[in-house]
N, C-alpha and C positions, 0 to 999 in steps of 0.2 A: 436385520442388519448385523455383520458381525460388531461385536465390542471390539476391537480391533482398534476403530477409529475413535473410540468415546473415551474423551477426556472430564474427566472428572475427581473430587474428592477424593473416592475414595480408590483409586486406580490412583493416583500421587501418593497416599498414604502406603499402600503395597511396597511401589516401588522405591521411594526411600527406605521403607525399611528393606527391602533387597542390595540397594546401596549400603547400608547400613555394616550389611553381613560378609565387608572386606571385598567385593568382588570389583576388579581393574577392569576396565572398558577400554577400548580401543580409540576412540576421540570424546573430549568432553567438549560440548559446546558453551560458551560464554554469551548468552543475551539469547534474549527469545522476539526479536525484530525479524524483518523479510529476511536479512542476511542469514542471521542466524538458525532460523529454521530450514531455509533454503539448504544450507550447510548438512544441517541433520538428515534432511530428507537427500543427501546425494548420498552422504556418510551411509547409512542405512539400507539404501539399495543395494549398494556396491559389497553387501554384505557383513558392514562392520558394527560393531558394538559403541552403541550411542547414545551418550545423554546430556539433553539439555536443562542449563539454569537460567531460568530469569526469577531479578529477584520482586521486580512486580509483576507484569502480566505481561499476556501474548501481546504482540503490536502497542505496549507503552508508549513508546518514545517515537523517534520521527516517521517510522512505519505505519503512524494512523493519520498524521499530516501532510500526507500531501498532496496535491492535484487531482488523485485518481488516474491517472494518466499513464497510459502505456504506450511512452512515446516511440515513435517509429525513425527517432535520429536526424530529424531535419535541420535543427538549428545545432547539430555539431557536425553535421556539412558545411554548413550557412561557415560555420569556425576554423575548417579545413579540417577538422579532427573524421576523418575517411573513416578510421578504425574503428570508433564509438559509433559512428552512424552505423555502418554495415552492420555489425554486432546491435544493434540495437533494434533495426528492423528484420533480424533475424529470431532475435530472443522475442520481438513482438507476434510473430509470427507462429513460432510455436508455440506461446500461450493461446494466443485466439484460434488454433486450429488442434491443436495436441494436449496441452496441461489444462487450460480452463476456458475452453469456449465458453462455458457457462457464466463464466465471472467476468469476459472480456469483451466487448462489443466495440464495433465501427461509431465515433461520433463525429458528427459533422460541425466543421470549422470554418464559421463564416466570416474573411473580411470583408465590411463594409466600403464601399468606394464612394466614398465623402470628397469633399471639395478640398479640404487642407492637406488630404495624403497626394503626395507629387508623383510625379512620370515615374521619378525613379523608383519612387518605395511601392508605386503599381507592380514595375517592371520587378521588383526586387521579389516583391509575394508571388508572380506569375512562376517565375523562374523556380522558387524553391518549392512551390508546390509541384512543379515540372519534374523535378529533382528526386521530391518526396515520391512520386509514383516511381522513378527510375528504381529508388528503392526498394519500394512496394516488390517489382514484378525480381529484383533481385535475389528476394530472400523467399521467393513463390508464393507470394501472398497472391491471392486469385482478386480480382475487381467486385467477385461475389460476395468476399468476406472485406476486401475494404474499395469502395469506390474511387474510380481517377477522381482527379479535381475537373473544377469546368467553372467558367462563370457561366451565374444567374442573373436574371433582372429582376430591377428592383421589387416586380410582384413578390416574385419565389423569395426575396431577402425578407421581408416582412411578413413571410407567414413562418419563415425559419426562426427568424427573432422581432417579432411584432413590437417591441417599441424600441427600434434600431431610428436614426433620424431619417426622413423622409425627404428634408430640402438638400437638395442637391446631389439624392441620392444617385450614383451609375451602376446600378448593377450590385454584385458583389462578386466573390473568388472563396470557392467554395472548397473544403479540403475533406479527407478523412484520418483519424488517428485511434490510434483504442481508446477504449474507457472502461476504466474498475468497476463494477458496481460498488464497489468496496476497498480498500487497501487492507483497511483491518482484518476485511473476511475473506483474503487474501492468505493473508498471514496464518491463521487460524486454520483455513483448508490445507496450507503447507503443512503444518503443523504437525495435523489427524494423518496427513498422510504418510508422515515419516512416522509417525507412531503406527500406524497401518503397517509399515516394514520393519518395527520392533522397535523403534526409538524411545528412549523414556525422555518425555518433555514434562517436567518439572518446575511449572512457577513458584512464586514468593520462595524462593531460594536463594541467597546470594553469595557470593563467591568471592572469596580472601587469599592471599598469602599461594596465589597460582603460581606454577612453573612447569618448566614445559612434562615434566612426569607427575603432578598432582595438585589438586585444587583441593583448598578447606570449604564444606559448603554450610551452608547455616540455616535452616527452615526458621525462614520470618514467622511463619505462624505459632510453631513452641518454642522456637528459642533454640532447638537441639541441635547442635554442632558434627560433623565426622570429616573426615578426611579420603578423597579419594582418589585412588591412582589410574592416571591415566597414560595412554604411549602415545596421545598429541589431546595439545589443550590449544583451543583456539579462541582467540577475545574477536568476539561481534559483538560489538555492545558499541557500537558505532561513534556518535559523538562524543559517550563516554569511553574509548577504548583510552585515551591517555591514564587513568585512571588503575588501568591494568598495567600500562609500559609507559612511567612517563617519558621515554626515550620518543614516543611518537609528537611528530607536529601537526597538527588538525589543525585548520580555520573555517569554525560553525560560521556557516552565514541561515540568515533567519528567511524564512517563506510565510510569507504571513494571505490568510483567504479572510476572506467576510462572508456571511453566510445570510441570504434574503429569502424571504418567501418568494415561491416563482411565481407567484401572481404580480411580484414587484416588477418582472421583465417582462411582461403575456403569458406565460407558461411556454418558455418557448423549446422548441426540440433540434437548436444548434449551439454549439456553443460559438457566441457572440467574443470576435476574435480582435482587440482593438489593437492600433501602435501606439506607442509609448510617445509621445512629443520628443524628437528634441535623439530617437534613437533609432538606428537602422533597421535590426533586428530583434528588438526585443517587442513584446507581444501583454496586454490583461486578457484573461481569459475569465465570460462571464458562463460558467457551465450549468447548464442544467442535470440535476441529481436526483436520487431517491428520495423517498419522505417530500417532494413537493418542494423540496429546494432548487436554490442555486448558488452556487459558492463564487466567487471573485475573488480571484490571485492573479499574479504571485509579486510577491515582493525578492528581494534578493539584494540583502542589508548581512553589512561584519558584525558578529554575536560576540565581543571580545569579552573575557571574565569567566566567572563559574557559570556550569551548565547547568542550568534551572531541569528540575523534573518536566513540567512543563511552560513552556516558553510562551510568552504573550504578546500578543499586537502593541505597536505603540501608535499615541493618535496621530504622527506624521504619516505612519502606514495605512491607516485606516482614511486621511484623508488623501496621500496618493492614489489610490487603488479608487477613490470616489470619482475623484478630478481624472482620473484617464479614462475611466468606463464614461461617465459624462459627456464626454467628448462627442462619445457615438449614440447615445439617447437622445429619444425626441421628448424624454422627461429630464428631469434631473432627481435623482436622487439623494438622501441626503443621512449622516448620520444615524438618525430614528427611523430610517428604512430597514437598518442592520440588526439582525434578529442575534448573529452570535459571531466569535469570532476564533479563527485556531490561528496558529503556528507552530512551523515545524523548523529546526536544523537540519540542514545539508552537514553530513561531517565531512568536509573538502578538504584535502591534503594541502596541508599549506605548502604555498610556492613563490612564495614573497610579495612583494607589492604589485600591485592593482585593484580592479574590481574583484569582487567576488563571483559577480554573474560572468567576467573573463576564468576564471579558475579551471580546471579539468575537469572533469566528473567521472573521469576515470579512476580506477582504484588499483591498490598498490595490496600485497603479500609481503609481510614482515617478519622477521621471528626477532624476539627481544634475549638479552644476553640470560636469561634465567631458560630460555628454550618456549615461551609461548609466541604462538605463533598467530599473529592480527591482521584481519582485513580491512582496509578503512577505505573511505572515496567511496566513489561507484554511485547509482543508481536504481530505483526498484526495477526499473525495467530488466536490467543485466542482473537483476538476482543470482536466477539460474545459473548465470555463465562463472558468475563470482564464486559462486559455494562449488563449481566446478573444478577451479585453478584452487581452490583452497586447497579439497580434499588429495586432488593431482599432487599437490604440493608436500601436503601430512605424508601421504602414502611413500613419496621418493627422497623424505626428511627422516621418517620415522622406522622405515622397510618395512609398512603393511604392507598385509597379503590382502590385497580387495580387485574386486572385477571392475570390469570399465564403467566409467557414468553412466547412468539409462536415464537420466531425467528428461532428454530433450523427446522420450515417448511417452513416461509416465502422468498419464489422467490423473488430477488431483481429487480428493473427495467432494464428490457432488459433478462433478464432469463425467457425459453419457457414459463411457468406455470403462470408469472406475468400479470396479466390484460390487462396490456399495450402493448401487445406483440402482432405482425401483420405477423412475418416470420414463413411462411411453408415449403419452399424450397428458398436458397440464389440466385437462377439464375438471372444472367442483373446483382446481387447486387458484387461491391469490395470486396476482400477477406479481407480485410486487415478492411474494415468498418464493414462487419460481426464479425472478430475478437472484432473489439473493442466496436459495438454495441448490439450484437446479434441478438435475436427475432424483438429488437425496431430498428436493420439496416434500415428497408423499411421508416420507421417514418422522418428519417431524413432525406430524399431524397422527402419524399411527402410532408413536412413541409417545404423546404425551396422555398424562393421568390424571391433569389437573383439569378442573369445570371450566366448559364454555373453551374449550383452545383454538377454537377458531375467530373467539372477539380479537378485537382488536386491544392492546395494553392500556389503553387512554382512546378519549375519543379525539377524532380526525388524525390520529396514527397509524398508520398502516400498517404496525408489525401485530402478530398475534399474539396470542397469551401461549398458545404451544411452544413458538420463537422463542422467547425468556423460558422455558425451560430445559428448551434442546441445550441452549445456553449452558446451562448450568450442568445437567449431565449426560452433554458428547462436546462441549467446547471449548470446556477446563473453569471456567467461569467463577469464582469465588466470592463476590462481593456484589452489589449492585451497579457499582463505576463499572465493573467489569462489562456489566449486561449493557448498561444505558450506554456506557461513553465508548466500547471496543468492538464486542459483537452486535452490538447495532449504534446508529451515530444519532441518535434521538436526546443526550447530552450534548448534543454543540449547539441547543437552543434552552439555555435555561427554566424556562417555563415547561417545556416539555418533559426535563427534565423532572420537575418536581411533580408531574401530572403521574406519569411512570412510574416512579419509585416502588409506590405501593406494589405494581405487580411484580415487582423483580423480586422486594423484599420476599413475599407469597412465595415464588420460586424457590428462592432460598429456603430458607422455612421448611416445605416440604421435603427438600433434599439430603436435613439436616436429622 
């Protein structure tokens, strides 16, 4: 495998000191979130000189909170927002067929058709699943990579989600949408692959005294300071972009999931799709995950005040998201069901009063009076399309010389078509390391050096001990929060968390 893609120590240590030695770059990136890398990796193709800062790690902030979801735009149809929909099962489209089939899968979405949901909120889900395939076939998604909708009966709903209620059941309304294996490994594939096209991505670095010709950066880990010039500076640093320009208006609203063992649902292989009492279109989604999970979200609550590094459930949240999933179980869950819990910020461009879940999620291109230039709003899904108009933007602000976007071709690392890629057939390889590596699965079993790298890190964990090293050096990985809570999601269960440790630390260790 070329090094190319491997981020690590001591390739950060290099290239700061490369930075170091005066040399001006053509865009600096601000935040190492989906945006932000997304950005780098268009900056980078198009042939320009590019580096990125974050000053904690890959996917920190609300790029590892959320959904998994690689929405295909139906409920901003459902809004009238045409633009966001189209674009949205567009940009879906060309991830699960072009950038990361690997990472991106068809999951199935089932409402149950219980006795409280009425004619119209039947009629209301027929329709925009109706809708939802209209978009499907508009942006060429084939019915092979994501199935029409259709109802089922009540058989087919309870082997999709075995403990959905049973009395009164009719059927259900069955949908398809993408699903992440990952957001953080996401982020991370983005990453390797703008570093694949020359990009220096540089965590624990943070960024001071920016303007549109030069940022102060600061290596958190010695303390060592320099100054660098750039011909466009761009802040993704999303919910913190104020922060950078307090000229911007943000209003964070909170998403908060709860996270169960999936033997708490039957282990079920739909996600179990509920309505909201009391709403037309809003939706809990109880999804089934990696690691034997299943998450339940979303909330979408005003986050008014200072921006917490990490943002936490409050127990109104935790008991909303109880009492609506309830609804549609023939158990009830409770509380002590809830093995862990995340939330993330949306950073919504504020637009005065209302709900938050009424907000846009579309995103806005800013340049602040000192000349940096900020994306804020938006969506994981339109990543792509955001670091698109960004860089379109630098280039006809700045007068780079760069060639057109190729991102909507470009296979990210670990998807079949990407250079780096060594899997023809998964046999001998974990399912669960193909899920979350693809093509580059075999890489990381023939790259590691440490004993035993096919155990598992902890028992009943399904990641290997080779995983926590690839970790560490091809994924930039620094500390063990890194391994446990970013490159794998084995952190959003405390106990697991503390079960793991030991082998990350070992990782560490050796790499040191």
């Amino acid at each position: 495998m070329s090094d190319a893609t491997a981020l690590n120590k001591s390739r950060r240590s290099a290239e700061l000191a490369e930075l170091g030695d005066g040399n001006s770059v053509d865009i600096l990136v601000i935040g190492g979130g989906i945006t932000g890398v997304g950005i780098a990796l268009d900056a980078a193709t198009r042939g320009l000189s590019v580096v990125l800062v974050e000053k904690h790690d890959l996917a920190f902030g609300t790029s590892r909170w959320s959904s998994k979801l690689i929405h295909g735009g139906l409920r901003y149809l459902a809004t009238g927002n045409v633009g966001i929909a189209r674009r949205s099962a567009v940009e879906r489209h060309i991830l699960m067929t072009r950038n990361a089939p690997h990472l991106v899968h068809a999951m199935p979405q089932l409402v149950p058709l219980l006795p409280e949901m009425s004619r119209a909120s039947r009629a209301l889900v027929r329709v925009g699943f109706a809708a939802g395939d209209g978009l499907r076939r508009l942006a060429g998604t084939s019915a092979a990579t994501l199935p029409r909708s259709r109802r089922v009966d009540a058989r087919r709903a309870v082997e999709l989600a075995p403990t959905v209620r049973t009395d009164g059941l009719d059927g259900a309304l069955l949908a398809y949408d993408g699903q992440l294996i990952d957001d953080a490994r996401l982020v991370t594939a983005v990453a390797r692959t703008a570093a694949q096209n020359g990009a220096k991505i540089l965590t624990r670095v943070a960024a001071s005294d920016a303007s549109g010709t030069s940022v102060t950066l600061t290596d958190t880990v010695t303390g060592e300071s320099m100054t660098v010039a750039a011909r466009a500076v761009v802040n993704a640093t999303g919910v913190w972009a104020g922060e950078l320009d307090p000229a911007l208006r943000l209003r964070p609203s909170r998403g908060t999931h709860l996270v169960f063992d999936a033997a708490a649902f039957g282990n079920p292989v739909a996600a179990l799709t509920v309505p909201i009492p009391g709403e037309l279109n809003r939706f809990v989604f109880a999804m089934p995950e990696q690691l034997g999970r299943v998450y339940l979200g979303l909330t979408d609550e005003d986050a008014p005040g200072p921006i917490p590094d990490v943002p936490e459930a409050t127990p109104d949240e935790v008991s909303f998201l109880l009492d609506t999933v309830n609804t549609a179980l023939a158990l009830s869950l409770t509380p002590g069901d809830v093995l862990g819990t995340y939330a993330g910020l949306r950073p919504l461009i504020d637009t005065g009063a209302g709900n938050t879940a009424d907000v846009s999620r579309d995103h806005a291109v800013t340049e602040s009076e000192s000349g940096v230039l900020s994306v804020i709003g938006g969506k994981l899904t339109e990543y792509r399309y955001m670091a698109e108009n960004v860089i379109d933007r630098a280039v006809q602000l700045r007068s780079l010389t760069a060639g057109p976007c190729r991102t909507r071709n470009i296979p990210l690392v670990g998807a079949p078509a990407n250079p780096v890629a060594t899997l023809r057939t998964p046999v001998g390889l974990p399912g669960s390391l193909v899920a979350r590596y693809g093509a580059e699965a075999p890489n990381v079993i023939a790259r590691a050096t440490c004993p035993r790298p096919t155990d598992p890190v902890a028992d009943g964990i399904d990641v290997t001990r080779a995983e926590f090293e690839y970790a560490v050096t091809h994924e930039g990985a620094l500390t063990s929060e890194d391994i446990l809570d970013r490159r794998t999601r084995i952190g959003l269960v405390e106990d697991d968390f503390a079960r793991a440790e030991a082998a990350a630390e070992e990782m560490l260790d050796r790499a040191s």
